[in-house]
N, C-alpha and C positions, 0 to 999 in steps of 0.2 A: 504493500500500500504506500504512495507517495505519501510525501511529509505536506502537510497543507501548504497554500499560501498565502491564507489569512487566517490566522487562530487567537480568538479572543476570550478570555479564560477570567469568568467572574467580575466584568469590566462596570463598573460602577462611576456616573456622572453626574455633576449639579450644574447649576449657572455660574460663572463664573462674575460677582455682581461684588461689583468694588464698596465698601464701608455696611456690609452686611457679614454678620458673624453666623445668623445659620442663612444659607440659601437652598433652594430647594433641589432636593435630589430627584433628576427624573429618571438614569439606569439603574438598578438595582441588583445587577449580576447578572451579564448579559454572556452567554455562552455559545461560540459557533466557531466550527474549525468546516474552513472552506477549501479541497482541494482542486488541485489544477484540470484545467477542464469543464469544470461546473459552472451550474447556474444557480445559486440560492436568490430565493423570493422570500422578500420580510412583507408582509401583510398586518395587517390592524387598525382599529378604534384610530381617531384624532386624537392626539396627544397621548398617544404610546410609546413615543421615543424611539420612532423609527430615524427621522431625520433627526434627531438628537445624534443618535447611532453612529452615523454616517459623516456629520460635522464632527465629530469628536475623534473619529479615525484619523478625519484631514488634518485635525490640531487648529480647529478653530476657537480665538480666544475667548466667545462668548463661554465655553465650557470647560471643564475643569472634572480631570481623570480623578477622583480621590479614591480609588480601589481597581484592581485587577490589573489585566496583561492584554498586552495587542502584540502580535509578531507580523510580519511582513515578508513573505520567502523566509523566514528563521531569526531575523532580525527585529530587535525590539523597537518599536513603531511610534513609543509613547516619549521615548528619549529625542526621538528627532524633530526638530523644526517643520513647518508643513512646506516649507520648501524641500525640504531632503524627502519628506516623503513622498515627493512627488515625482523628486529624479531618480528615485528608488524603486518608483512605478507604481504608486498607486494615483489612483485618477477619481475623481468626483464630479460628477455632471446633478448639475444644479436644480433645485425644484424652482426656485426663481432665478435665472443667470442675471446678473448684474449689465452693466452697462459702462463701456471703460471711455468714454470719450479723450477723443487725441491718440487713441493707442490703435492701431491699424490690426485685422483681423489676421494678414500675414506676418505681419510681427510678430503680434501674443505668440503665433504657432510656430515663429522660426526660435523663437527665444525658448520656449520650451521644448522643443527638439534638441534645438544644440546643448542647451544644460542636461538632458537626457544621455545623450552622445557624452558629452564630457565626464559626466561620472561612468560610463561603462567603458572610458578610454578611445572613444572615436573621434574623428574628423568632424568640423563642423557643416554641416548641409548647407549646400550651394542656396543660393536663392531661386538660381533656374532648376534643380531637384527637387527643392521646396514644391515652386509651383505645378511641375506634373505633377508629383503627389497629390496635389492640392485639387488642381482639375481632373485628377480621376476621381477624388472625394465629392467634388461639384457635383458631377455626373451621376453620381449613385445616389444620392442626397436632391436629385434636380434642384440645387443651387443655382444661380448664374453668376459665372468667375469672377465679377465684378462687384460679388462680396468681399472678396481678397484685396480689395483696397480700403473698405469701409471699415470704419470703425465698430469695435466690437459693442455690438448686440444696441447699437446707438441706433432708433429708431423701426429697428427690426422688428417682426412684429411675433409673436406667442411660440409658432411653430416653425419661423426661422430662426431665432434663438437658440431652440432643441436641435434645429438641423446644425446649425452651428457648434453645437457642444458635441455632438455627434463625430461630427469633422474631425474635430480634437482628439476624439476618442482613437478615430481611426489613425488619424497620421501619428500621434505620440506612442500605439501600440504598449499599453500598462499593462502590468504584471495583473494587475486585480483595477475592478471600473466597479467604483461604487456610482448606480444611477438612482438619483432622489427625485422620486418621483418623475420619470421623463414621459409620460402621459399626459401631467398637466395640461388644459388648454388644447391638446390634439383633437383636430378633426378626425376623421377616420383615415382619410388619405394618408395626411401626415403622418398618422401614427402607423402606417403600415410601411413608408420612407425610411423615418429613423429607427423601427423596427429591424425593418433589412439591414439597415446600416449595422445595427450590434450584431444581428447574426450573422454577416459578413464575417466579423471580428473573434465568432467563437474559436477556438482549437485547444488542443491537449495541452500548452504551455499555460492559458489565459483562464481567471475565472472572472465571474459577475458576480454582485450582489444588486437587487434588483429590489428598490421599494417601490411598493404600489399598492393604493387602495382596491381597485378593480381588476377582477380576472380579464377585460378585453385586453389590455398589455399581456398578460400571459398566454392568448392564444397566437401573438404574433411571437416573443417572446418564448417558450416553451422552457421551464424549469427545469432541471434536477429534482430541488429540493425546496419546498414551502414551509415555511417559518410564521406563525401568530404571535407579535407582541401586544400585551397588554401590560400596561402599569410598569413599562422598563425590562420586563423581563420577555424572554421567551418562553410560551406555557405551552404551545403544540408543535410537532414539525414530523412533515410525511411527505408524498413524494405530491406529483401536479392534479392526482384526486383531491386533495386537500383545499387546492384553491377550487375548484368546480364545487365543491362542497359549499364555501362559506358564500360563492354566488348564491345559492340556492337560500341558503338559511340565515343569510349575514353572521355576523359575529356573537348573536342572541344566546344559543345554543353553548357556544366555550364560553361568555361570560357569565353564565347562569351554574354552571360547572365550576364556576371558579368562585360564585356568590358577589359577581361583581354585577354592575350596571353600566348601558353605554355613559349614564349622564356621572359615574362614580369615580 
């Protein structure tokens, strides 16, 4: 059995809120060893800590590790900066992507490439290597190339945004693609565009982690492994019956099982 390459081991998180002595904890010992190849799906209630999850991987400041373990290919995850963790190969695609005005969408992609390259000891990517990459990413994404001048996610509109971070996904090639929520806001078209695009990216080397409220991403999508959090933790996990399940009965049935309520 391959060694994971993402294993998170009793990961406990709160908000990280400056001149507050208690703040509030929303992971509670969160448990998932992901190996290579896979697709896990995290599913659940609003305000489950799924996107907690996922920002706290990347090391983002609003949150704060105060318990467990994150590895990365075998490498501890929670020591590094979110920059290293990013040239280390982990990726995060955005449930809201932000909006970088003045920063050009081949830029972002050429700067994080070559910091990519540079930790793994390679040459930096031409700018004309760049852009084939980039216009074969167009192409499968139906982009038109003359985003590659535009500034990032500036005036774009819901489902080019996702196509956008899509892009990223593809050309930066990450060990592990945390996607938060990348159904948001998708028509059906769209969501079956940046669909193809991850499954493009599946192989034996790569895994996903995939949040999402709705099975329709999972049937473009198709899982390994589905995972239900509730209250920070995770309480069930089985294979892609599981999401077809909780279509059917929503979350009513595991939270009644657990003596919880959605509104608790």
């Amino acid at each position: 059995m391959s060694k994971p390459l993402l294993d998170i081991k009793d990961l406990q998180v709160r908000l990280a809120l400056e001149n507050e002595e208690e703040t509030p904890q929303i992971l509670h010992g969160v448990n998932l060893s992901v190996a290579p190849g896979t697709v896990h799906a995290i599913m659940g209630p609003n305000g489950s800590g799924k996107s907690t999850l996922a920002n706290a991987l990347m090391g983002h400041p609003f949150y704060e590790v105060i318990g467990g373990e994150a590895y990365l290919d075998g490498e501890n995850l929670l020591e590094m900066e979110p920059d290293e963790r990013a040239r280390k190969g982990l990726f995060l695609a955005f449930q809201y992507p932000q909006a970088i005005p003045g920063v050009r969408l081949l830029e972002l992609i050429r700067a994080a490439i070559n910091a990519r390259r540079q930790e793994e000891g390679k040459e930096p990517l031409s700018v004309f290597d760049l852009m084939m990459k980039m216009n074969e990413g167009f192409e499968k994404l139906g982009m038109d190339p003359s985003f590659a001048a535009r500034f990032v996610n500036d005036g774009f509109s819901g489902g080019e945004k996702k196509r956008a971070e899509i892009l990223q996904l593809m050309l930066l090639e990450p060990k592990v693609a945390l996607l938060d929520e990348t159904d948001s806001g998708l028509d059906i078209d769209a969501l079956r565009i940046v669909a193809n695009g991850v499954n493009s990216m599946r192989s034996p080397e790569r895994a996903f982690v995939v949040i999402t409220h709705y099975q329709r991403l999972l049937d473009y999508i198709e899982p390994d492994y589905v995972h239900v959090m509730v209250k920070g933790r995770i309480v069930r996990s089985g294979g892609p019956e599981l999401a077809k399940e909780l279509e059917r009965t929503g979350y009513d049935k595991i939270l009644a099982e657990l003596g919880e309520t959605i509104s608790a």
